[in-house]
Every structure is written in structure tokens, then in C-alpha cells.
ZATILUM-697261 format. One record per residue: x, y negated, z of N, C-alpha, C in turn; residue number from 1; residue in one letter. Coordinates in nm, 4 decimals. Example, Ala and Ser with C-alpha at 12.3 -4.5 7.8 and 13.67 -1.06 7.14 Angstrom:
       n_xx       n_yy       n_zz      ca_xx      ca_yy      ca_zz       c_xx       c_yy       c_zz   seq   type
     1.3190     0.5690     0.7800     1.2300     0.4500     0.7800     1.3200     0.3300     0.7800     1      A
     1.2850     0.2250     0.7080     1.3670     0.1060     0.7140     1.2900    -0.0030     0.7870     2      S
This chain:
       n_xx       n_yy       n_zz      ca_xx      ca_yy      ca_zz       c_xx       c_yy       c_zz   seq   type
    -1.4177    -1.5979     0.9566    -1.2971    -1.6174     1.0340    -1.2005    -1.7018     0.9499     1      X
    -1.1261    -1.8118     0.9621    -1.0776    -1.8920     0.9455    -0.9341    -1.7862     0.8912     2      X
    -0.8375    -1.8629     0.7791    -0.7472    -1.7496     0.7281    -0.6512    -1.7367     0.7711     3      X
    -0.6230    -1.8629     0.8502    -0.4747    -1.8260     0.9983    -0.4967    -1.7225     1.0533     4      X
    -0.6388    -1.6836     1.0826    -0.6849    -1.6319     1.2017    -0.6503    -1.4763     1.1567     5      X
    -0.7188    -1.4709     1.0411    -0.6834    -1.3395     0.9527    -0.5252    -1.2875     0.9404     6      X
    -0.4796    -1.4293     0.8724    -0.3405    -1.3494     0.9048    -0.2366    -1.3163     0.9955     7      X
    -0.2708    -1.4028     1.1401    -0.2189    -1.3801     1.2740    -0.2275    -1.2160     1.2803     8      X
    -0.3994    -1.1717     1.2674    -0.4134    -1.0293     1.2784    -0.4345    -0.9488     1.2362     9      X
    -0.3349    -0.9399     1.0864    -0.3498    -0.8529     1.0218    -0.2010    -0.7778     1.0395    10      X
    -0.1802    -0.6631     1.0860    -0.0920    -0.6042     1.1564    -0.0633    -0.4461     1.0743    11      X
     0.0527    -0.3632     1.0425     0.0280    -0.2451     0.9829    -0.0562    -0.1549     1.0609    12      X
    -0.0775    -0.0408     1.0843    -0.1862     0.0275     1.1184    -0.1537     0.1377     1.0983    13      X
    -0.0890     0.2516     1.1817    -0.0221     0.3597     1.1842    -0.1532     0.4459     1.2348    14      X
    -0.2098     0.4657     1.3134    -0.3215     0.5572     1.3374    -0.4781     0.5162     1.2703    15      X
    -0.5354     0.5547     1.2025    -0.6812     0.4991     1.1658    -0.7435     0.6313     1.2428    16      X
    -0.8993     0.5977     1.2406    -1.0016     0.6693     1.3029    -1.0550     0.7767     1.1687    17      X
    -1.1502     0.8218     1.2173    -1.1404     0.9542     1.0884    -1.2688     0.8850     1.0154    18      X
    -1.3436     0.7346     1.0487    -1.4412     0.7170     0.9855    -1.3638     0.6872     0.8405    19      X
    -1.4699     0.7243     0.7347    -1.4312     0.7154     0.6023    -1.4516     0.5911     0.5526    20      X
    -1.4055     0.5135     0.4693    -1.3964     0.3835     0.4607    -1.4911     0.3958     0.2630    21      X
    -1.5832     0.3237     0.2891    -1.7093     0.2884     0.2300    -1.6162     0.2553     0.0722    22      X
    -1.7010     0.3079    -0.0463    -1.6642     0.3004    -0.1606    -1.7201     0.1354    -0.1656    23      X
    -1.8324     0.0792    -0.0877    -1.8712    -0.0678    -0.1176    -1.7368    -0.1829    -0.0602    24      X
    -1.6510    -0.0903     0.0979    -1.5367    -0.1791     0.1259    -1.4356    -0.1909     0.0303    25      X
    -1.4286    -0.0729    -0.0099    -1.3252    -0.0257    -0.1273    -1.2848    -0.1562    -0.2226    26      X
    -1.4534    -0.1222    -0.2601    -1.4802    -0.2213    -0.3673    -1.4154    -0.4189    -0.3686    27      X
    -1.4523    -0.3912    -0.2258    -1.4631    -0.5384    -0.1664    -1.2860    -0.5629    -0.1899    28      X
    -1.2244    -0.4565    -0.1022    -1.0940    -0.5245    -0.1297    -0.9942    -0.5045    -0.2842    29      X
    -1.0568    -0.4076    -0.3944    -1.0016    -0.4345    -0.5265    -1.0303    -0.5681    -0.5651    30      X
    -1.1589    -0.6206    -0.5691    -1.2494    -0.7850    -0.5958    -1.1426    -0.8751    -0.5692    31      X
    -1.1021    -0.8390    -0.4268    -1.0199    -0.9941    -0.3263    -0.8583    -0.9224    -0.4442    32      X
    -0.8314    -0.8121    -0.4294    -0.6859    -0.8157    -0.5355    -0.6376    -0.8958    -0.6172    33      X
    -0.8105    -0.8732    -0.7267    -0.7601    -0.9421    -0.8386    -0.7853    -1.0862    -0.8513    34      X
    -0.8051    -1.1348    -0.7477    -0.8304    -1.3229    -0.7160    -0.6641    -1.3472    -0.6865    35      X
    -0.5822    -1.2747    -0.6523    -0.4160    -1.3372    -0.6546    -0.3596    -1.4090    -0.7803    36      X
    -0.2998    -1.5160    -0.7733    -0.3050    -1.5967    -0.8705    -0.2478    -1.4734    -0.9547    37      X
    -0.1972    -1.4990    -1.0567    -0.1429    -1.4172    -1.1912    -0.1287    -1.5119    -1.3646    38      X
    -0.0089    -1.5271    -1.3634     0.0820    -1.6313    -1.4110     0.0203    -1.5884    -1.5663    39      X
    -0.0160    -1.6109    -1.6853    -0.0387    -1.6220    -1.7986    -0.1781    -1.5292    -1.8271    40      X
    -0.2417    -1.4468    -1.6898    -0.3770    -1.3816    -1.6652    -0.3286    -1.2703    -1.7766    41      X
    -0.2213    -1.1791    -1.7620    -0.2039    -1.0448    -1.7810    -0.2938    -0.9736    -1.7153    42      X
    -0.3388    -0.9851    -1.5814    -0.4077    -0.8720    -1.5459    -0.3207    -0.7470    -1.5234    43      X
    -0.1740    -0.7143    -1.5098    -0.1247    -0.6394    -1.5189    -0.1644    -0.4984    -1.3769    44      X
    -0.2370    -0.5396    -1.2773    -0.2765    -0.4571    -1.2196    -0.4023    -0.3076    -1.2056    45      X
    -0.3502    -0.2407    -1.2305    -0.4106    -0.0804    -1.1942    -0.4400    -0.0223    -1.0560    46      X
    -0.5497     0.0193    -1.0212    -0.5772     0.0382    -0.8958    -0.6400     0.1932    -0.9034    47      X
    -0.5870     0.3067    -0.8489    -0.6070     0.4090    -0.7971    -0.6406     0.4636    -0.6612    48      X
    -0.7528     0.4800    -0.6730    -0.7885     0.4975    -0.5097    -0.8332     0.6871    -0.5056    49      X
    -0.7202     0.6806    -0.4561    -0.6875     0.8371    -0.4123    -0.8002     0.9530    -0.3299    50      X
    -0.8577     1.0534    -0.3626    -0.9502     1.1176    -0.3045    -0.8666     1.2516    -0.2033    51      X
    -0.9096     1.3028    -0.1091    -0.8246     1.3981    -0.0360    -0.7373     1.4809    -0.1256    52      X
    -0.7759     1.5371    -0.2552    -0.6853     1.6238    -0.2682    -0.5770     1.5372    -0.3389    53      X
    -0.5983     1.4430    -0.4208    -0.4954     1.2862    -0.4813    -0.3576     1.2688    -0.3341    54      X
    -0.4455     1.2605    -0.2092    -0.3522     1.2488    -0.1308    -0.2554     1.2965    -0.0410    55      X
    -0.3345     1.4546    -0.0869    -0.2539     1.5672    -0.0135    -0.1507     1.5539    -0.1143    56      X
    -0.1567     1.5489    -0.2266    -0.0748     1.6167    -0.3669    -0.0017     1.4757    -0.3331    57      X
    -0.0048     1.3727    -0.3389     0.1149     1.2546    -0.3165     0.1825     1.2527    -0.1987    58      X
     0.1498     1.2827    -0.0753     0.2264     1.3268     0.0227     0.2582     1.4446     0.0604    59      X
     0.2529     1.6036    -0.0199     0.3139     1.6661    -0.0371     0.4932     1.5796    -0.1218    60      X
     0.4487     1.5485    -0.2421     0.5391     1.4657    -0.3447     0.6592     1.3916    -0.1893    61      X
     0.5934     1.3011    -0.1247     0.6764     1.2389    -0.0022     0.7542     1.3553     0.0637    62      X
     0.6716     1.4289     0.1391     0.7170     1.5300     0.1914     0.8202     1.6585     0.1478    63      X
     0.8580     1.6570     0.0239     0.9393     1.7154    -0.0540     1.0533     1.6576    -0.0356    64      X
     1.0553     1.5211    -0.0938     1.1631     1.4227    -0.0330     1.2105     1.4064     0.0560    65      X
     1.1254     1.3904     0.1450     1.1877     1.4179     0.3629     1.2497     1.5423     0.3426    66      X
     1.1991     1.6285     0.2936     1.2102     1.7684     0.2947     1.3844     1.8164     0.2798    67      X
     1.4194     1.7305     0.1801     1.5384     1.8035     0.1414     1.6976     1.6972     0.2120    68      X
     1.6209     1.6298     0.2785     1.7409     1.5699     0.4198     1.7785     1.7091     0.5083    69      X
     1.6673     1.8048     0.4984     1.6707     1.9173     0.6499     1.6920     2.0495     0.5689    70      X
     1.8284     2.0780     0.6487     1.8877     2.1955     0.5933     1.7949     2.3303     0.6026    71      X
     1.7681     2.3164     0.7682     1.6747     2.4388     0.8242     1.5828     2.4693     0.7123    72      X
     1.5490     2.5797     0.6032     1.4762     2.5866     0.5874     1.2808     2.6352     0.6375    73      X
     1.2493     2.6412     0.7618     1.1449     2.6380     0.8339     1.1311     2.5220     0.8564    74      X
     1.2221     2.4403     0.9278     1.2193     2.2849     0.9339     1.1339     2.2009     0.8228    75      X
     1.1954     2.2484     0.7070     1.2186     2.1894     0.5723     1.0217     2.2051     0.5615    76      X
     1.0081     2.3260     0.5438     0.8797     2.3225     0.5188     0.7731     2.2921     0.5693    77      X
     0.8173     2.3081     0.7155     0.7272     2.2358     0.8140     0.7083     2.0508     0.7727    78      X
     0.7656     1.9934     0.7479     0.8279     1.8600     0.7147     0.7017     1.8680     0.5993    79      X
     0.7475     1.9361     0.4557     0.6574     1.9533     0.3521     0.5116     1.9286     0.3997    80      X
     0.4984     2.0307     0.5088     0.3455     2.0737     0.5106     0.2404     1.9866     0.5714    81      X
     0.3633     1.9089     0.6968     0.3280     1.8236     0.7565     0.3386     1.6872     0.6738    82      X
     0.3309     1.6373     0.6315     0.2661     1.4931     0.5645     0.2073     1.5241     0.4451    83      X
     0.2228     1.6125     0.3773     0.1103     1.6842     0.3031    -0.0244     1.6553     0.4001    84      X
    -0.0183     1.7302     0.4890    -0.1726     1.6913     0.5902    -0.1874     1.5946     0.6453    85      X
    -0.0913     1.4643     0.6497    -0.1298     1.3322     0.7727    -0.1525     1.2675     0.6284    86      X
    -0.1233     1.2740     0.4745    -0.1911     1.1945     0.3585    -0.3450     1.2371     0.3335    87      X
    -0.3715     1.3890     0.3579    -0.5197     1.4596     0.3165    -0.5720     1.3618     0.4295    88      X
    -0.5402     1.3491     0.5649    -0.6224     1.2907     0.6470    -0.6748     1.1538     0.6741    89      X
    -0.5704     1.0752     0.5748    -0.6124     0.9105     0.6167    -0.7332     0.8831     0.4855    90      X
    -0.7830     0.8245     0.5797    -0.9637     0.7855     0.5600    -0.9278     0.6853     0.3775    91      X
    -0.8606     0.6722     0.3605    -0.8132     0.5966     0.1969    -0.7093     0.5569     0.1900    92      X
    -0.6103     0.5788     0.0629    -0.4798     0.5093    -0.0228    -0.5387     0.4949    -0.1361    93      X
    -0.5092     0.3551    -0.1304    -0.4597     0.3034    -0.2744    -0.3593     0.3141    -0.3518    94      X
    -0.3148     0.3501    -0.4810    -0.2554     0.3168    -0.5098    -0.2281     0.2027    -0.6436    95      X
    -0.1192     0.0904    -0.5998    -0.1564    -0.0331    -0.7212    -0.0617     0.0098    -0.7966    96      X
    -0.0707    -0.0016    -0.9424     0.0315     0.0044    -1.0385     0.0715    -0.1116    -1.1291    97      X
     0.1474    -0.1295    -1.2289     0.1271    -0.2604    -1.2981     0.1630    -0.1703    -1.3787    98      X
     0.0835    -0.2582    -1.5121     0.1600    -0.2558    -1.6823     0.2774    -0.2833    -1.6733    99      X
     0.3580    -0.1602    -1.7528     0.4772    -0.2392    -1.7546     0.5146    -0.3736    -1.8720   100      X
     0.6133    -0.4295    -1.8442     0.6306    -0.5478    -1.9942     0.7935    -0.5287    -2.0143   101      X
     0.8122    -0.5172    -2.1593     0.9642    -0.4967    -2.1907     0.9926    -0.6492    -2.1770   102      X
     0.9288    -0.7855    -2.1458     0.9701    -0.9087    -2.0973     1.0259    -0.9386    -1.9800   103      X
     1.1515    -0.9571    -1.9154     1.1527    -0.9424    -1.7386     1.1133    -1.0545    -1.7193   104      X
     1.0980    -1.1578    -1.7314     1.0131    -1.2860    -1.7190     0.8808    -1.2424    -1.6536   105      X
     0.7949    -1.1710    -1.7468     0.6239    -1.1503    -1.6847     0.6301    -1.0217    -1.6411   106      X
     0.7783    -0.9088    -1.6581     0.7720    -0.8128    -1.5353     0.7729    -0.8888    -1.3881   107      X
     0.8822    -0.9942    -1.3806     0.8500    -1.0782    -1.2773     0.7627    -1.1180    -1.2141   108      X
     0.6912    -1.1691    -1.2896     0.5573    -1.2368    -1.2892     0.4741    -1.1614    -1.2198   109      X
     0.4736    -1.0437    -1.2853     0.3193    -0.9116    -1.2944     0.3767    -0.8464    -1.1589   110      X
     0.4560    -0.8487    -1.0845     0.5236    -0.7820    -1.0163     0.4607    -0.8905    -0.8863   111      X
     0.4938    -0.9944    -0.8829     0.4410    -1.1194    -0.8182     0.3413    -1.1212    -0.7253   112      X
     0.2705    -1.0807    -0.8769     0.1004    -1.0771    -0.8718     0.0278    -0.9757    -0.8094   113      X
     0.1161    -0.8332    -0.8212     0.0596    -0.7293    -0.7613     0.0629    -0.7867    -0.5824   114      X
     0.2155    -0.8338    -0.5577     0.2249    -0.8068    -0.4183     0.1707    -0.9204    -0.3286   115      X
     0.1203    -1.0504    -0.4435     0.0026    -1.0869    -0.3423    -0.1604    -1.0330    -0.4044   116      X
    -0.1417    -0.9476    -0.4654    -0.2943    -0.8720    -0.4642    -0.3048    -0.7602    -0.3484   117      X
    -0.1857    -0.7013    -0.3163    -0.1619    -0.6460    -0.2360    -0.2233    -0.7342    -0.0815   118      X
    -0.1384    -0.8442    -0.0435    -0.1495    -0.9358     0.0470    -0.3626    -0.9585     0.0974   119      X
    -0.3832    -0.9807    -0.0592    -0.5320    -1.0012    -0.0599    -0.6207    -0.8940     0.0255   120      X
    -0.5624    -0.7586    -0.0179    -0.5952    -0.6189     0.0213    -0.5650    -0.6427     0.1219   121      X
    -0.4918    -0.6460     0.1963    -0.4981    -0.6417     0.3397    -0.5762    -0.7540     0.4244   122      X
    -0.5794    -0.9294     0.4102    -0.6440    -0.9848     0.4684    -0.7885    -0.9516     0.4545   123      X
    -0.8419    -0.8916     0.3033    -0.9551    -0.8555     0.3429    -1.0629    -0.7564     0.3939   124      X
    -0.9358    -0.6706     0.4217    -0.9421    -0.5375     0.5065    -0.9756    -0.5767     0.7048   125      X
    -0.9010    -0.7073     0.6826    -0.9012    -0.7547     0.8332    -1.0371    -0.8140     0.8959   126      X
    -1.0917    -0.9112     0.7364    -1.2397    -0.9425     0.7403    -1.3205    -0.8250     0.7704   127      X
    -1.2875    -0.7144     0.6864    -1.3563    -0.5864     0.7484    -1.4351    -0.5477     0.8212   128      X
    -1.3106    -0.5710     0.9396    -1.2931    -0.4439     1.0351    -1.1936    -0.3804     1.0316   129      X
    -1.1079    -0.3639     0.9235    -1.0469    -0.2558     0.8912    -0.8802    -0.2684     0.8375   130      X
    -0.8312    -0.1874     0.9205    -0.6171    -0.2195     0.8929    -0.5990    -0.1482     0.7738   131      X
    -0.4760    -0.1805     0.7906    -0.4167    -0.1403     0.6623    -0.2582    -0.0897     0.6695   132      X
    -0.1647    -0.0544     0.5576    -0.0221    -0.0052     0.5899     0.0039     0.0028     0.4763   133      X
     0.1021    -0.0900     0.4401     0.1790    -0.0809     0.3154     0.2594     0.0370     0.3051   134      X
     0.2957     0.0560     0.2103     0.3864     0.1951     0.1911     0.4759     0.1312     0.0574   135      X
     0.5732     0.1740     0.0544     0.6598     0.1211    -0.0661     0.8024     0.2537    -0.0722   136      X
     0.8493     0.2385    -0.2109     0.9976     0.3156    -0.2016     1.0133     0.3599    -0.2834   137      X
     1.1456     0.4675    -0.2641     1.1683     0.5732    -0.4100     1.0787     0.6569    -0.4502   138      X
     0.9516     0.7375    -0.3231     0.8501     0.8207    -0.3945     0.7514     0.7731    -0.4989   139      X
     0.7342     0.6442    -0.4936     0.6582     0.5907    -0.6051     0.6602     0.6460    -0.7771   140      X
     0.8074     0.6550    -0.8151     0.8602     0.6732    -0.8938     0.9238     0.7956    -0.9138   141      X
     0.8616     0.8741    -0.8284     0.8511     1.0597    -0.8412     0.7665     1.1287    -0.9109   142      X
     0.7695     1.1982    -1.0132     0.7020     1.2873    -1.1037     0.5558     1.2806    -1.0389   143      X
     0.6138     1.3563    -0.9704     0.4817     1.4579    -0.8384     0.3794     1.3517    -0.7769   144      X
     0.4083     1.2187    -0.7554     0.3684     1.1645    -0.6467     0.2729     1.0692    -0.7841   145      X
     0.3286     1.0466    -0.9109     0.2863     0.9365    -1.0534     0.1505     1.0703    -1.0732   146      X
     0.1754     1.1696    -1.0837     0.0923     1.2905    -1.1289    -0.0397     1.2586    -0.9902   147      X
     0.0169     1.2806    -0.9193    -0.0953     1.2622    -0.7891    -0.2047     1.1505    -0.8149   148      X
    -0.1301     1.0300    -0.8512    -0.1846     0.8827    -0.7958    -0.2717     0.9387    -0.9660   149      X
    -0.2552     0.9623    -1.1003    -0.3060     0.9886    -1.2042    -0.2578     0.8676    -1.2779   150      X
    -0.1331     0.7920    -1.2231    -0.1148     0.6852    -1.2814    -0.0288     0.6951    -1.4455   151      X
    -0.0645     0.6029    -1.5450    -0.0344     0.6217    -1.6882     0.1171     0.5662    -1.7100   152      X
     0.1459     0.6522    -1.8485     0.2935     0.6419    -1.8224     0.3797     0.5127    -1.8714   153      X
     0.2788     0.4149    -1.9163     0.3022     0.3127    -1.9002     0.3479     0.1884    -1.8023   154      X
     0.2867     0.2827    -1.6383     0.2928     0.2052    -1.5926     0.3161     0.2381    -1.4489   155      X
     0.4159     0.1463    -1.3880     0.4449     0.2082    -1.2576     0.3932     0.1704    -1.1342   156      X
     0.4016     0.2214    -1.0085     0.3279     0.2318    -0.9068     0.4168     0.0913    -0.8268   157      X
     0.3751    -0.0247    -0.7532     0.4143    -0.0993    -0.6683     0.4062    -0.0997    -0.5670   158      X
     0.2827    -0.0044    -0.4555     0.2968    -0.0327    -0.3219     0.1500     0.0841    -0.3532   159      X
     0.1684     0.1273    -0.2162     0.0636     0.2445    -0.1818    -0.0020     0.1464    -0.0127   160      X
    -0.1582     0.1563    -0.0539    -0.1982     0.0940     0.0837    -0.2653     0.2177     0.1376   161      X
    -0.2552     0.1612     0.2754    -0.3534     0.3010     0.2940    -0.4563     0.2010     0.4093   162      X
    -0.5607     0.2656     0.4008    -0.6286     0.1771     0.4683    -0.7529     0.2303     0.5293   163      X
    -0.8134     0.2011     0.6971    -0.8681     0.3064     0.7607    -0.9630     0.1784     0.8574   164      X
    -0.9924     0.2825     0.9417    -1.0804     0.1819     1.0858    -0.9295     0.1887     1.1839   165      X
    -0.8705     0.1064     1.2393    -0.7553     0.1046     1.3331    -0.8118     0.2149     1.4613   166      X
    -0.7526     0.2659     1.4783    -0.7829     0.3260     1.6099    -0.6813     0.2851     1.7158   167      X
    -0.6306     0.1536     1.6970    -0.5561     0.0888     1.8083    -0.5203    -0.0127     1.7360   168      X
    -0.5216    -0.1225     1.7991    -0.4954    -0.2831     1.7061    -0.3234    -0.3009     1.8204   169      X
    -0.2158    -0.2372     1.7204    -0.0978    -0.3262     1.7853    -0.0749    -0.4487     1.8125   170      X
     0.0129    -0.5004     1.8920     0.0647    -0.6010     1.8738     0.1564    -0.6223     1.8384   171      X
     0.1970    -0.7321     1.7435     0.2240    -0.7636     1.6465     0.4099    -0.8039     1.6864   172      X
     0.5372    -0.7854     1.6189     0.6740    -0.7799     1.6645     0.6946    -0.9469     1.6798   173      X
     0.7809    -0.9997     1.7474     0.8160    -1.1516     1.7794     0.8495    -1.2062     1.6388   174      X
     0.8132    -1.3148     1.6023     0.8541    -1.3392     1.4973     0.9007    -1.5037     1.5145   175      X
     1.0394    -1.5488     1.4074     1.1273    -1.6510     1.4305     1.0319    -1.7524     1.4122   176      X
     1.0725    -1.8623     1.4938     0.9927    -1.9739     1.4906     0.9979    -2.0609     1.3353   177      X
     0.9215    -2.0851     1.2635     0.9314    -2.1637     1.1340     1.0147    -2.2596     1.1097   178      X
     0.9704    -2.3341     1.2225     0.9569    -2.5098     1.2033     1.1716    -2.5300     1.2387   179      X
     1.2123    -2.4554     1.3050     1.3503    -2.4207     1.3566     1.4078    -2.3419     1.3233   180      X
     1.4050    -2.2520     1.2959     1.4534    -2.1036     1.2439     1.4697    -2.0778     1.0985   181      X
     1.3623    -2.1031     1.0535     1.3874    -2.0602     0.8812     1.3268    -2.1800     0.7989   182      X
     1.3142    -2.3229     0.8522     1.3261    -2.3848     0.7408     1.4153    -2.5131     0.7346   183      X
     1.4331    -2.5687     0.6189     1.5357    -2.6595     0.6154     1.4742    -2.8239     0.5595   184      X
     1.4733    -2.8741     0.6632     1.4029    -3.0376     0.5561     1.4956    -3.0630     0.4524   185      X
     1.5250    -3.0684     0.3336     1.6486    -3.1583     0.2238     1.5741    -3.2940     0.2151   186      X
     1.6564    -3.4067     0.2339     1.6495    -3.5026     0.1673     1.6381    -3.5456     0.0586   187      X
């Protein structure tokens, strides 16, 4: 499939099917990761691919967080318990981390690199068969959630994919026209 084509339809992916997604696909989309360019070939990327109980224990970690917006305590725990179980259930998360660098130059850089390794991960999830859903935020950088992923303390977490068989291919939100909208010819 041609790579317009890929990225026209590569869409987030809120419901997956309960098929389990193949340690050989797995494989396939860490491979396509680390082909994102990467500015002086640090390599700064770490890849954790989470097993049910990895993902109950990181979305418990989420769910703690939701948790303490809701006063109700029954609420509260229900909240807990519930994405605790919608993380045990999705068919795979990744999680990417980078080395950190006391340089912000090639933190820049390495940071870059993850989020089109990230990018990679998903178009070649689309070659697949198979969607995907970025995840990003403050839980990354939660005790509970670094303990989960088994990630080292060197190094922090950039984006959580999660990635399944779609059990519904959305369509995709309107998006601004290029050629008019967001770009500018300079002379």
C-alpha cells in the first residue's frame, strides 16, 4: 500500500477485538521504530511491551489518578477498578522510553526521534491490519505506572501505544486544508 494511503488510514483506535496481537507483529513494528531518522544515532529509544499483569498494574497507576478528581469514595474506586480492567484487556501496550541526556540539545533530538518512531509504530500497524492509540501525559511519570512499564531510572517514558485488531475503523475528524490553511509561500 502506497504511504499516503497508510497515512490517510491510520486513525486512533478506541475499541480493539480481543484477538491477541502476534509477538512476530510486535516485532515488526519495534523494527519499523527504530528506522526513524535519529540525529547523531543515540539510539536513545527503549521499548517495553507490557504483558496483562504490566497493564493492569499501569492502568490501575492511571486509574488512581482519575481516581482522586471523584470525591465519592465508591465512585472513586469504581474509576480505580475500572481502567485497571479496560488496560488488562487491550490485546498490547507499548511502552517507549528514551535515555535520558543531561544535553537539551540531543534531549531534543532523542525526544524527536522517539515520536517519529512512534509515528513508524503506527503506520506499520496499519500495514498490518492493525490500529493503534497513542496515549501520552502526566501518568507516564508516576511511580506506579514507571514500576509497571519496568522502565529504568534513567529513563523516561514518551508515549504509551496500545495496539489491537480495530473492531471498528472510524472515520477520521475534518482536517484544515494544507495548501490554504496552514501554509505560507515566503519569498
Amino acid at each position: 500500500m502506497p504511504l499516503i494511503d497508510l497515512l490517510r488510514r491510520r486513525r486512533s483506535i478506541k475499541k480493539f477485538t480481543e484477538r491477541p496481537v502476534t509477538r512476530a507483529e510486535i516485532e515488526t513494528l519495534l523494527e519499523a521504530a527504530v528506522l526513524a531518522p535519529n540525529h547523531r544515532l543515540t539510539e536513545p529509544w527503549r521499548f517495553y511491551v507490557l504483558g496483562p499483569d504490566a497493564r493492569e498494574a499501569y492502568g490501575r497507576a492511571l486509574g488512581v489518578r482519575k481516581a482522586r478528581k471523584i470525591e465519592d469514595p465508591d465512585a472513586s474506586r469504581t474509576m480505580r477498578d475500572r481502567v485497571a480492567a479496560e488496560h488488562r484487556a487491550l490485546p498490547c501496550m507499548i511502552a517507549l522510553a528514551l535515555v535520558k541526556s543531561d544535553n537539551p540539545e540531543i534531549a531534543e533530538e532523542d525526544y524527536a526521534s522517539a515520536m517519529m518512531g512512534v509515528q513508524n509504530i503506527m503506520l506499520a500497524a496499519v500495514e498490518l491490519g492493525l490500529g493503534t492509540a497513542i496515549r501520552t501525559g502526566g501518568v507516564m511519570g508516576d511511580d506506579a505506572a514507571r514500576a509497571a512499564a519496568g522502565v529504568a531510572e534513567n529513563e523516561r517514558i514518551v508515549a504509551v501505544v496500545n495496539v489491537g485488531e480495530p473492531a471498528e475503523e472510524p472515520v477520521g475528524p475534518p482536517r484544515k486544508r494544507v495548501a490554504s490553511e496552514l501554509t505560507r509561500w515566503m519569498p
